[in-house]
C-alpha positions in Angstrom: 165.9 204.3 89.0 165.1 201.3 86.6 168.3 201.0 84.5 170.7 203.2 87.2 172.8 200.5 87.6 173.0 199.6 84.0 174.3 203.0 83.2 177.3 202.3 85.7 178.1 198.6 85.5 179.9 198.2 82.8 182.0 200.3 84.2 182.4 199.1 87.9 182.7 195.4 86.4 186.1 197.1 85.0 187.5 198.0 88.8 186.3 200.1 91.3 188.8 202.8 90.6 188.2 202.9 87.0 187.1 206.8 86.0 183.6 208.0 85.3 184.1 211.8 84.9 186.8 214.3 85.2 185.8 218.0 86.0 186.6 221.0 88.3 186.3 218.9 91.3 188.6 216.0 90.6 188.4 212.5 89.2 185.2 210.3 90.3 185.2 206.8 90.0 182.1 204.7 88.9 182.2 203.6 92.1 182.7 206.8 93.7 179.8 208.0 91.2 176.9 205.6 92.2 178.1 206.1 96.3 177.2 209.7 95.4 174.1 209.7 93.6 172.6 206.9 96.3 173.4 209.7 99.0 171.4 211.8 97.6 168.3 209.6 96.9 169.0 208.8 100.7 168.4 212.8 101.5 165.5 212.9 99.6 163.8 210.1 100.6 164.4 211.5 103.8 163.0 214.7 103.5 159.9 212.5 101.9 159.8 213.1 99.0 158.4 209.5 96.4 158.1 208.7 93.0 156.4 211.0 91.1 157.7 214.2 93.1 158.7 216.7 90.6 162.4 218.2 90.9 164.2 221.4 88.9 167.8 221.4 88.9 169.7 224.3 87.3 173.7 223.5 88.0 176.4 223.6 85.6 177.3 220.4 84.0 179.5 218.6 86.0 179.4 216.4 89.4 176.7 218.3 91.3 174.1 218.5 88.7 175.1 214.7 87.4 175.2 213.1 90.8 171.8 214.9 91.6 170.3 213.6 88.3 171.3 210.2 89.2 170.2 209.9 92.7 166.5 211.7 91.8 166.3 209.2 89.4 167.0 206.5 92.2 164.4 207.8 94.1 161.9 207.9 91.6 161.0 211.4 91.2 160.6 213.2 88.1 163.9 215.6 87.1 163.5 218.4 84.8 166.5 220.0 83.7 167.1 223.9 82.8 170.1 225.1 81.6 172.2 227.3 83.8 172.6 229.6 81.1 169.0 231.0 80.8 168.3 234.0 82.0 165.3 235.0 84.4 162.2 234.9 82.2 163.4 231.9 80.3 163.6 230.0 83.8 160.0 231.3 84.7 158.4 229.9 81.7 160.1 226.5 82.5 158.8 226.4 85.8 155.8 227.1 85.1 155.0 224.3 82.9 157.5 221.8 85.3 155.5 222.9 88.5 158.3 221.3 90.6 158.2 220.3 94.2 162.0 221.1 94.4 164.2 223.4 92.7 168.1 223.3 93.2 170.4 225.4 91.5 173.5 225.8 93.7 175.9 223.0 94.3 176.5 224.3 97.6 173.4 224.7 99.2 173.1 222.6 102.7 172.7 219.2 102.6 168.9 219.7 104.3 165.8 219.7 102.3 162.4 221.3 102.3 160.1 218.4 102.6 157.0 218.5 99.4 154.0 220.1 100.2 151.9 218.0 98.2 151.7 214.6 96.8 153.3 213.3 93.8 151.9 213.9 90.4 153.8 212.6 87.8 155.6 209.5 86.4 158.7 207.5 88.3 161.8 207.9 87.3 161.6 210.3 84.4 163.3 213.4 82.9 162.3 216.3 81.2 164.2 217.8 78.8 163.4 221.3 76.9 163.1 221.8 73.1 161.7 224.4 71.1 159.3 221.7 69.1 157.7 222.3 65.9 156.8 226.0 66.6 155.2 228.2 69.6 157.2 228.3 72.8 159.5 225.9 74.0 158.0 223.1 75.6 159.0 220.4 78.4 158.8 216.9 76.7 159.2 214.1 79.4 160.7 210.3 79.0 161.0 207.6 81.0 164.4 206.9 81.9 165.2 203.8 80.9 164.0 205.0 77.0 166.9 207.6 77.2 169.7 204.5 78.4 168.4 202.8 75.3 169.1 205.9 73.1 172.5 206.2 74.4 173.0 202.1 74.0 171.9 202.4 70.3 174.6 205.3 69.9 177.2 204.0 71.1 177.0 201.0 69.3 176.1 203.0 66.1 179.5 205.2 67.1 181.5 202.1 67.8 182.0 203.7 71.8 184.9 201.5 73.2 185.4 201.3 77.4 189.0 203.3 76.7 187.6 205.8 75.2 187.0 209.4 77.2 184.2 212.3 76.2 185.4 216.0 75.8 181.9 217.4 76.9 181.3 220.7 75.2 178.0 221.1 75.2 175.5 221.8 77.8 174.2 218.8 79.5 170.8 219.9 80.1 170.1 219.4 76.6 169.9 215.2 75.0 173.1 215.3 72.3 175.3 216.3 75.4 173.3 214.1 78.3 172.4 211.3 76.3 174.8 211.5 72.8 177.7 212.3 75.2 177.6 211.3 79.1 175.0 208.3 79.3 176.8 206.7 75.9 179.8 206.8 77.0 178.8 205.3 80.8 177.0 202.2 79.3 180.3 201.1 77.7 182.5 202.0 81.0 184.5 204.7 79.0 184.8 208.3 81.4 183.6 211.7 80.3 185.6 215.4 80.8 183.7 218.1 81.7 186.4 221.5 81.4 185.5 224.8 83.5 183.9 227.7 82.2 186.1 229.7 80.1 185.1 229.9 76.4 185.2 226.5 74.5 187.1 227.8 71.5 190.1 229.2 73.9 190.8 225.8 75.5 189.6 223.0 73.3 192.8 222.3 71.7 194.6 222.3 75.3 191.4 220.5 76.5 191.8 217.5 74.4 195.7 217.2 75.3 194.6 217.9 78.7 192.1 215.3 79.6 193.3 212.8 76.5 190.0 213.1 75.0 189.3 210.5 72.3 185.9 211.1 71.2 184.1 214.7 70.7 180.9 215.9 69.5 180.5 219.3 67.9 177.8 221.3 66.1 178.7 222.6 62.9 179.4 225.9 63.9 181.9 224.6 66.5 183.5 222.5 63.8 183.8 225.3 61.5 185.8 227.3 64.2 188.0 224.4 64.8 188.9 224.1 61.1 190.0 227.2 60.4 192.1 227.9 63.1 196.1 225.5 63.0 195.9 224.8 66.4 193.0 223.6 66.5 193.0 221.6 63.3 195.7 219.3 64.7 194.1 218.7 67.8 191.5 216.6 65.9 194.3 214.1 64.9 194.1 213.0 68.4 190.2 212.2 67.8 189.1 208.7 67.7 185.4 209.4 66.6 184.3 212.9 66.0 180.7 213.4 65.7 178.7 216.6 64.0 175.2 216.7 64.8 172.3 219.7 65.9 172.4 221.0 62.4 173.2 221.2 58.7 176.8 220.7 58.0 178.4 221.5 54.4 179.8 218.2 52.8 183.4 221.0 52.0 183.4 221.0 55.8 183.0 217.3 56.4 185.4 216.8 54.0 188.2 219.1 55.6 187.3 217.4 59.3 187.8 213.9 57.8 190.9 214.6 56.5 192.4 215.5 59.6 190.3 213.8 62.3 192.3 210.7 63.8 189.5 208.2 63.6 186.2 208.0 62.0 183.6 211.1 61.2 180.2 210.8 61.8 177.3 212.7 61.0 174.3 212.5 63.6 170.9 213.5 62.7 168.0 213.4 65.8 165.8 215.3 67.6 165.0 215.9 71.6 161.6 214.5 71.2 163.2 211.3 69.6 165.6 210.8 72.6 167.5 212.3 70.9 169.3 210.2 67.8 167.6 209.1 64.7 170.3 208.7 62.1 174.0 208.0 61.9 176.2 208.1 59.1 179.6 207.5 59.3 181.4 210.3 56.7 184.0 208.6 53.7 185.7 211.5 51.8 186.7 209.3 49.4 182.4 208.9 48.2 180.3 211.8 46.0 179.1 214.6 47.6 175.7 213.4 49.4 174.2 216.8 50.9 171.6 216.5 53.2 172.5 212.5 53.8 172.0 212.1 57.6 172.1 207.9 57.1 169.8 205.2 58.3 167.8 205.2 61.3 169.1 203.4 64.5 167.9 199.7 64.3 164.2 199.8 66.3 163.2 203.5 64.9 161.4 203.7 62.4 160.8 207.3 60.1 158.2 207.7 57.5 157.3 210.8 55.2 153.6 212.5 55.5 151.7 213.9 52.2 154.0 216.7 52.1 157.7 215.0 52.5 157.9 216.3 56.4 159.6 213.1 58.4 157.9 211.9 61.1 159.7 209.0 63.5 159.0 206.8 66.0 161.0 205.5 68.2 161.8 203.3 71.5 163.0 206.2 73.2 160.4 208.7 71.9 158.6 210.8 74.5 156.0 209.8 76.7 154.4 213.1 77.8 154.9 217.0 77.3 154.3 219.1 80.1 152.7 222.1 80.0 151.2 224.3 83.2 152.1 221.6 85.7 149.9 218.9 84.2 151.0 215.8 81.8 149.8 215.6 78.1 149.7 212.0 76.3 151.5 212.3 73.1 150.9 210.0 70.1 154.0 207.5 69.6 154.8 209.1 65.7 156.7 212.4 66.1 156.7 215.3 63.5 160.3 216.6 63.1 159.3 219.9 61.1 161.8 218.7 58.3 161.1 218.1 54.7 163.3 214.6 53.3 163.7 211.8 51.1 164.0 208.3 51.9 166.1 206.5 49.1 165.6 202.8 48.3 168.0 201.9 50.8 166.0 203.4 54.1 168.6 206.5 54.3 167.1 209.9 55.1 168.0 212.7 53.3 167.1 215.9 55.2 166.1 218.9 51.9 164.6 221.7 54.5 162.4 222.2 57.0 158.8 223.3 58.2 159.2 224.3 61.5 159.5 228.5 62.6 162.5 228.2 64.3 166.1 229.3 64.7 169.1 227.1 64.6 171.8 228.7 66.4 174.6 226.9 66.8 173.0 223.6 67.2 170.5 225.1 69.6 167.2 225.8 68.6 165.4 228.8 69.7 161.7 229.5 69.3 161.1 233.1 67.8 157.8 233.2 70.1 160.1 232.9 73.1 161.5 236.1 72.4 158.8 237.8 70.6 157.0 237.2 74.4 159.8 239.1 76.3 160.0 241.7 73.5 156.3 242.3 73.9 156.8 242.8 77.7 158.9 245.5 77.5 156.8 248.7 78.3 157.8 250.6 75.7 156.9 247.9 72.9 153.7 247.7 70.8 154.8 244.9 69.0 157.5 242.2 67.7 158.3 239.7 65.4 161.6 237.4 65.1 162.9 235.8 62.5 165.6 233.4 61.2 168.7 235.4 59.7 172.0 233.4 58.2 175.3 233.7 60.0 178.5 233.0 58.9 179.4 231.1 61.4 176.8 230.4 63.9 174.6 229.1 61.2 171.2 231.4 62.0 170.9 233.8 64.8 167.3 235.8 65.5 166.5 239.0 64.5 164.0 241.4 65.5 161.4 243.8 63.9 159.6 245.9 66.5 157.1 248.1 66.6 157.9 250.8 69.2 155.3 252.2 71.7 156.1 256.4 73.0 158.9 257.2 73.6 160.8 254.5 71.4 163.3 252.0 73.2 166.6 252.3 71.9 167.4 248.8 70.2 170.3 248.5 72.9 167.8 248.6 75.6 165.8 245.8 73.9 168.9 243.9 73.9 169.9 244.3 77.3 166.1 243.3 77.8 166.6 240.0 76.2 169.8 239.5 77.7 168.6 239.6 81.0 165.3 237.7 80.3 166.3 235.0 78.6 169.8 234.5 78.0 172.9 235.3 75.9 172.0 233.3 72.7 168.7 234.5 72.6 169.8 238.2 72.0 168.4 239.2 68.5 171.3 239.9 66.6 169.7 243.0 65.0 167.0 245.2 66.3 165.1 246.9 63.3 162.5 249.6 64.6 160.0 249.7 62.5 156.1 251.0 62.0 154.3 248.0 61.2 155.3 244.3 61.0 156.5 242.7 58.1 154.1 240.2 56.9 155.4 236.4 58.4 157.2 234.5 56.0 158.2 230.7 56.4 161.8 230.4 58.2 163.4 228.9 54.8 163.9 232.5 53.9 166.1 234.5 55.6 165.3 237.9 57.1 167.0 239.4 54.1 163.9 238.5 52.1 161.6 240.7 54.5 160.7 244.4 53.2 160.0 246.7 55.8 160.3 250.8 56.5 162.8 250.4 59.5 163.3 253.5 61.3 166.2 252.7 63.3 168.5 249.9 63.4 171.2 248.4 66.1 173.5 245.3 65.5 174.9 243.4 68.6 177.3 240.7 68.6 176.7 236.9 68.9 179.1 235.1 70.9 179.9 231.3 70.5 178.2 228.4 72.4 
C-alpha cells in the first residue's frame, strides 16, 4: 500500500528490535510487523487476487487482524472491517453492502486461499470502516489509505505522541478512534501499542496499565466515568502521560476530576468516522471556566463550517471518498454533515450544543435505531417497532424499544435474546415496552421518557460495559 512503509519507518529507523505491539501472542517488532504483513500480501497475490479485490476480515484486534490489514493493504485490495463482536444479522447487512471477494474471520484458518471469482471492482488500497451516519442503517464509508495515515499524523502531533510512548488499546479496532486515534498514531511516531485479552476492560485496566507500562490511553466517557469512581483505578491514571476522551459528550465535573489525577495532559477529542475520524482537539486546563460543549479547533487542513440551521459540516484531507452500499461505490461530496448543532467562536473553536442525527450514543458507539427496529420487525411474532434514545447513568444512552406485538405476543425476553443473537450485545434494547400502537417519532434530543404510550407489558435487561 501507498504510505505502508511510512506507517512503520519511524519506527524501524529506531532498531529493528524496537516494539510495535504487545498482545496475546507476544511482542512484535516493527520489523517483525512489516515481515508479517508482506507474507501475507505474498499469499494473496498468489492466490490472484489485485488491487481492487474486496476483502472482509472479522478477527479480534490484535496481530492476526493487524498483520492482515497491513498486508491487504500491500497488495492493493480493498479491506472492510467488521467487528468481531456483531452478531449474525449485523454481519449480513455488512456484507451485503461490502460484496467481498474474501472474508476471514479466524486467525487460524490455513495459510491457503480461495482464489476471486471475479475481477476487481473497487479502489486500491482502501478501507472501509462502518458508522451509523446521519440516520437510516449503518453504512460502509470507504477511504483511501494514505487519507487515514494523515489523520493519524495530524493526531499525534495535535496529542504531542512521543516514540517512547506505548497505547493501552481499549477499544475495538475495527472502528477509526481505536485504528486510526490509537494504533496508526502511535506507529507513525515509532511508539508500540498493547492490545490486553478479552476479559472485561474495567477488571483489568488498572493492572493493564502497570502491566504493559502504558503511557497514553483513550477512553469514552463512560469508560472514564467508571475509572473515576473506582480508587484503584483513579491512581492508575497518574501513570498516564496523555489521556484522551473522545466518541461523546463528556461533563466539564468529570474532566475536571480526570485532570486532576491524570499524570500528563487531558485532552478532549471531537471527530467523526466519516472525517477519518478527528476533527477537533482540545487540550483540558482545570484551572480555565467551565466551557461545556468546547471540543477545540479543527486540525490544521480541516476545515468545519455551520449550515442555515447551526448543524456543522467539515471537510477534511482524510474525509471519505466513497460509501458502499449493495456491492457498488457511491461518490460522496467532499463537505460532510456531522448531524450536530454548534457554534464557532471568533477564534475558529467549535462548540458542539446538540445534535440532529436519530441515533444512539452508547458508550462512544453509535447505534442506528433502524438497525434494530429491522431485526425487531423480523421476528415472526412482531407487527411493528420503534427504538429510541434513552439516558443512562453511565453508559451515556442505550436503545429502547416500543413494539407492537403480532398473536400470540413475544415475551420482551425473547425479543432480547432476538437482538442478542442478531446483532450483538450493545444493541440489546435496554427496555422492551409492548405496546398497541407506536408512539409518534420524536427527535433523539428527548429521551424516551418524553414518549406517552399505553404499554402493555414491560421487560428491563441489563447493559454491560464496552
Amino acid at each position: 500500500m501507498p504510505g505502508l512503509d511510512e506507517l512503520t519507518r519511524r519506527g524501524r529507523s529506531l532498531g529493528g528490535e524496537r516494539p510495535a505491539l504487545l498482545d496475546a501472542s507476544g511482542t512484535w517488532t516493527y520489523e517483525a510487523l512489516a515481515a508479517a504483513a508482506s507474507a501475507a500480501a505474498r499469499r494473496l497475490v498468489e492466490a490472484g487476487y489485485r488491487p481492487g479485490h474486496r476483502l472482509a476480515v472479522r478477527l479480534p484486534t490484535g496481530a492476526a487482524m493487524l498483520t492482515t490489514l497491513l498486508g491487504a493493504l500491500e497488495a492493493g485490495l480493498t479491506v472492510g472491517l467488521l467487528s468481531h463482536h456483531l452478531g449474525s444479522a449485523a454481519i449480513a447487512l455488512r456484507l451485503r453492502d461490502l460484496d467481498p471477494d474474501l472474508v476471514i474471520d479466524d486467525p487460524c484458518a490455513p495459510l491457503s486461499i480461495a482464489p476471486p471469482s471475479r475481477p476487481p471492482r473497487s479502489l486500491a488500497g482502501a478501507v472501509v470502516l462502518w458508522t451509523s451516519g446521519t440516520s437510516g442503517l449503518p453504512s460502509g464509508v470507504v477511504f483511501d489509505a494514505t487519507a487515514l495515515l494523515w489523520n493519524a499524523g495530524a493526531n499525534a502531533a495535535a496529542l504531542g505522541l512521543r516514540d517512547d510512548d506505548r497505547a493501552l488499546v481499549q477499544l475495538d479496532g475495527a472502528y477509526s478512534y481505536a485504528l486510526v486515534h490509537q494504533i496508526f498514531s502511535h506507529w507513525l511516531v515509532g511508539a508500540s501499542i498493547a492490545v490486553p485479552g478479552q476479559p472485561p476492560w474495567l477488571a483489568r485496566v488498572a493492572g493493564d496499565i502497570e502491566r504493559w507500562s502504558a503511557t497514553t490511553l483513550a477512553v469514552v466517557p463512560s469508560m472514564l466515568q467508571a475509572m473515576l469512581r473506582a480508587p484503584a483505578l483513579r491512581a492508575s491514571l497518574g501513570a498516564l502521560r496523555v489521556l484522551t476522551v473522545g466518541g461523546g459528550a463528556a461533563g466539564e465535573e468529570m474532566l475536571r476530576g480526570a485532570a486532576a489525577r491524570v499524570g500528563g495532559a487531558l485532552y478532549v477529542t471531537y471527530g467523526l468516522t466519516e472525517a477519518g475520524p478527528r476533527v477537533c482537539t482540545r487540550r483540558f486546563f482545570p484551572d480555565r471556566p467551565p466551557s461545556p460543549g468546547l471540543v477545540g479547533r479543527p486540525l490544521p487542513g480541516v476545515e468545519v463550517r455551520l449550515d442555515g440551521e447551526g448543524e456543522l459540516w467539515v471537510r477534511s484531507p482524510s474525509g471519505r471518498a466513497a460509501c458502499i452500499q449493495s456491492g457498488d461505490l457511491v461518490p460522496l461530496g467532499p463537505w460532510i454533515r456531522t448531524g450536530d448543532l454548534a457554534t464557532l467562536d471568533a477564534e475558529g473553536a467549535v462548540r458542539i450544543v446538540g445534535r440532529r442525527k436519530r441515533m444512539i450514543n452508547r458508550a462512544g458507539l453509535k447505534i442506528a435505531p433502524a438497525e434494530i427496529e429491522s431485526v425487531l420487525r423480523a421476528h415472526p411474532r412482531v407487527a411493528d417497532a420503534r427504538v429510541v434514545a434513552a439516558p443512562h447513568g453511565r453508559l451515556g444512552e442505550v436503545p429502547r424499544a416500543y413494539v407492537v406485538p403480532g398473536a400470540p405476543p413475544p415475551p420482551p425476553s425473547e425479543l432480547a435474546r432476538h437482538c442478542l443473537e442478531q446483532l450483538g450485545p450493545d444493541w440489546v434494547p435496554a427496555a422492551i415496552e409492548l405496546v398497541a400502537e407506536l408512539p409518534p417519532e420524536v427527535g433523539p434530543w428527548k429521551d424516551a421518557a418524553s414518549i406517552r404510550s399505553g404499554g402493555a407489558e414491560r421487560d428491563r435487561f441489563g447493559s454491560g460495559g464496552r
